[in-house]
N, C-alpha and C positions, 0 to 999 in steps of 0.2 A: 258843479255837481252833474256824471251823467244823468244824459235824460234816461227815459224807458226804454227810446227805440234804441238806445245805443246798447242797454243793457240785455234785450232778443237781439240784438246783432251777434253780441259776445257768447251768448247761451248758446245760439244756432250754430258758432263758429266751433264751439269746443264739443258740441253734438257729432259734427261731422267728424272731426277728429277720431272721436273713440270709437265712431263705426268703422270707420277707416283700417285701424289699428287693427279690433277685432276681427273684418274680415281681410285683415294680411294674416293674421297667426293664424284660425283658425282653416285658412286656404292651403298653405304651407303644411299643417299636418292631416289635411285629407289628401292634399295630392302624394305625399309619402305612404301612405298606405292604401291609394287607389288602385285598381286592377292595372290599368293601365305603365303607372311609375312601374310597379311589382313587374311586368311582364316584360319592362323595359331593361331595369336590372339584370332580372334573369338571361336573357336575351346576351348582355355586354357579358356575363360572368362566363355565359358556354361558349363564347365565341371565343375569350382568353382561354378557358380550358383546351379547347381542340386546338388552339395554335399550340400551346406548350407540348399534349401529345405531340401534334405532327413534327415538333421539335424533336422530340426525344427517339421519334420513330426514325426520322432521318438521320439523326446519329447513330443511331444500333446499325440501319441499312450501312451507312459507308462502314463502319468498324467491322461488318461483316464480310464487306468487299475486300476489305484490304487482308485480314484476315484469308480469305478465300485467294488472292493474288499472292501471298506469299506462300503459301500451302502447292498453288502452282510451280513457283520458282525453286521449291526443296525440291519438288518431284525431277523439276527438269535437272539441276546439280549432282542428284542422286543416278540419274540414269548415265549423265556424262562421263561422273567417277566411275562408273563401271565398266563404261565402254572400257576407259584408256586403263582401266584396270586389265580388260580382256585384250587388247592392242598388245601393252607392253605383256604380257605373258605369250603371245605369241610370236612377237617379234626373236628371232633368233639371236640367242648370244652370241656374242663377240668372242672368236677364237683367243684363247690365253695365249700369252707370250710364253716360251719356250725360253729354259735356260740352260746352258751348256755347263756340265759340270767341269770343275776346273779341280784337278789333282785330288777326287777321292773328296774334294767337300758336299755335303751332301744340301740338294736344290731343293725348294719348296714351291707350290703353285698354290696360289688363290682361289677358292671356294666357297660364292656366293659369301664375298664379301670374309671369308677365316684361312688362316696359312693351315696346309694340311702340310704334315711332313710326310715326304715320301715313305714308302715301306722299304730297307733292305733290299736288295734282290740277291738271287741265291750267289754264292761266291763272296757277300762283303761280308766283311770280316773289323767293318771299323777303322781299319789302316789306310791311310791316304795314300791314293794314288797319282800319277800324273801320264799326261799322254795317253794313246788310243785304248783307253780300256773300257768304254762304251760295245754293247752290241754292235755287230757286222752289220752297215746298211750298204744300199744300192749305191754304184761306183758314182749315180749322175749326182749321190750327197756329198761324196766326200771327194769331188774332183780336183777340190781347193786344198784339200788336206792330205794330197802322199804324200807317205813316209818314206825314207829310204830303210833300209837294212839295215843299217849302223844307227839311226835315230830309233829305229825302234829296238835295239838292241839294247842301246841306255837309257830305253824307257823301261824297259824289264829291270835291269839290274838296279833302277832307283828304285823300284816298286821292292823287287826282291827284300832291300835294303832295309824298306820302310815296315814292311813285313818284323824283324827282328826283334820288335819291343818299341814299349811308347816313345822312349827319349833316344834321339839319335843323337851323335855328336858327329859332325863332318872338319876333322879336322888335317891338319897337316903337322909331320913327328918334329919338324924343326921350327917351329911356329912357336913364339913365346904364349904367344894370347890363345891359342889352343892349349898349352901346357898349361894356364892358369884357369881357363875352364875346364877340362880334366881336372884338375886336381880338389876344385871345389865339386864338381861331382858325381869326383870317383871316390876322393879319399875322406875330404870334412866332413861330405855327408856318402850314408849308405842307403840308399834308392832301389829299391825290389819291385820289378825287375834292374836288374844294371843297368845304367847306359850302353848303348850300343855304340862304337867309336870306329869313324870307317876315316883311316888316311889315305887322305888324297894322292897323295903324290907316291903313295906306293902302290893306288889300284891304275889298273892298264890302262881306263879310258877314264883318268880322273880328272882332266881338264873338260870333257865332254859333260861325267856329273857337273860340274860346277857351272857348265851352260843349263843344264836342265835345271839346275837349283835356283838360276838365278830366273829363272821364267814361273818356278815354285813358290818360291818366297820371294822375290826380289832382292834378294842377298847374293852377292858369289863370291864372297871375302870366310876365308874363315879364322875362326872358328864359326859354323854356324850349326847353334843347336835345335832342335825339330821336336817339338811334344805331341805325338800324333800329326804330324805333317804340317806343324804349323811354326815358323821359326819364332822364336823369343831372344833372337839376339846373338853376340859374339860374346866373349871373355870379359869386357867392360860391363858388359849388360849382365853378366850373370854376379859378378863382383859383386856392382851396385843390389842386386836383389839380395844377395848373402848378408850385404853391409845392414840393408835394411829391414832383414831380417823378414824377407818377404816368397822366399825361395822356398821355402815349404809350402805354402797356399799356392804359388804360381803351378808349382810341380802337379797338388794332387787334381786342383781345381781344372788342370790342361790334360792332367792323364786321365783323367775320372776312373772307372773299374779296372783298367789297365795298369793302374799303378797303386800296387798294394801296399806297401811302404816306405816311408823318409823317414829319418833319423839323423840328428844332427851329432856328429863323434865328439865329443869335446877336447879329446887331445889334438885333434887334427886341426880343430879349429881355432887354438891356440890361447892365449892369453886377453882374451878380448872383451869378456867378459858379456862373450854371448849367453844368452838364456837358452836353454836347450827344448828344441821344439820336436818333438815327435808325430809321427802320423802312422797309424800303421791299422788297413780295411779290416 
């Protein structure tokens, strides 16, 4: 059995104990609510606030910089475009190519980027020409281009020629394949105005036309037939357009206002059992 002293040993032990205890808890929440903790806190919480501003400050500063740097870099792109805006407007155009009209076709020049067609000039009359029928220039232009007397003599009489109505026929009278273009478009069809029919071999410089033809159209076989100065072929070729039943649209689409009517005969054109095509302005 404990003695006495053992049992103030135990007493005193568990005495200390609960002093102990109580002052741990009771230290712990005075120093949470001491001046001191309090000012300490306080202290830790402004120091995180002011770091976060300074954070937030130095973001806005760079997003304003850059901001402010590319607001620079418009300015400077914008005044660049302008220069070379004000350069190329004063830089002088480049002279236009020049092109030599060829037999009365008529030339177009370029304009800021659109085809202008020329105007008329007083004398045309629509009829294709070929050879010196441009204005007189200075002799040091056309040093390379004398004519003699006799070239420019059948350059008149081809112009003359061409003058007579839209459709020419340049034929020869013992020529079969003349006689078969002839006859489709003198007799099958009737064409207002007529064809104009010049043989060859009965006018006085008809081997000379047929040099000038063949510098015109690249043709000097005849028959060759001319709708406004533009050849469309021999006697095979007008065949084939009859056959195909396309000689009416070639006619009016080549003569335009010059050629007031086609009309296809149906006796002439015989048993073929063509469809009769008319055309008439």
């Amino acid at each position: 059995m404990p003695s006495s002293r053992q049992y103030k040993a135990l007493g005193f032990t568990t005495l200390i104990a609960l002093l102990t205890i109580y002052y741990i808890s009771s230290g712990a929440s005075s120093t949470q609510s001491s001046a001191f903790y309090l000012r300490t806190v306080e202290s830790l919480n402004t120091a995180t606030s002011n770091a976060a501003r300074q954070s937030v400050l130095e973001e806005e500063r760079a997003h304003a910089d850059r901001v402010e740097r590319l607001r620079k870099e418009h300015d400077v792109a914008t005044e660049q475009q302008k220069a070379a805006k004000v350069a190329a407007a004063d830089a002088p155009a480049p002279e236009e190519e020049k092109e030599k009209p060829v037999a009365g076709r008529r030339t177009t020049a370029k304009k800021d980027g659109k085809v202008v067609t020329h105007i008329p000039a007083e004398g045309d009359n629509g009829v294709a020409k070929v050879g010196n029928v441009e204005p007189k220039k200075s002799p040091a232009v056309h040093s390379s281009e004398v004519e003699t007397e006799d070239e420019h003599a059948i350059e008149e009489r081809l112009n003359s020629i061409l003058k007579q109505g839209p459709i020419v026929v340049f034929s020869k009278s013992y020529c079969p394949y003349s006689k078969k273009a002839k006859n489709i478009l003198q007799n099958v069809y009737t064409i207002t105005p007529a064809p104009y029919v010049v043989e060859l071999d009965q006018e006085p410089h008809g081997q000379a036309l047929q040099d000038a033809l063949l510098k015109l159209t690249g043709r000097r076989t005849v028959p060759n037939i001319l709708i406004n100065g533009k050849s469309i072929g021999g006697g095979d070729e007008v065949a084939a357009l009859h056959a195909e039943g396309k000689l009416v649209s070639k006619v009016t689409s080549m003569g335009g206002k010059r050629v007031t009517g086609v009309v296809v005969n149906e006796k002439a054109a015989g048993q073929g059992g063509h469809v009769k095509r008319e055309f008439k302005a």
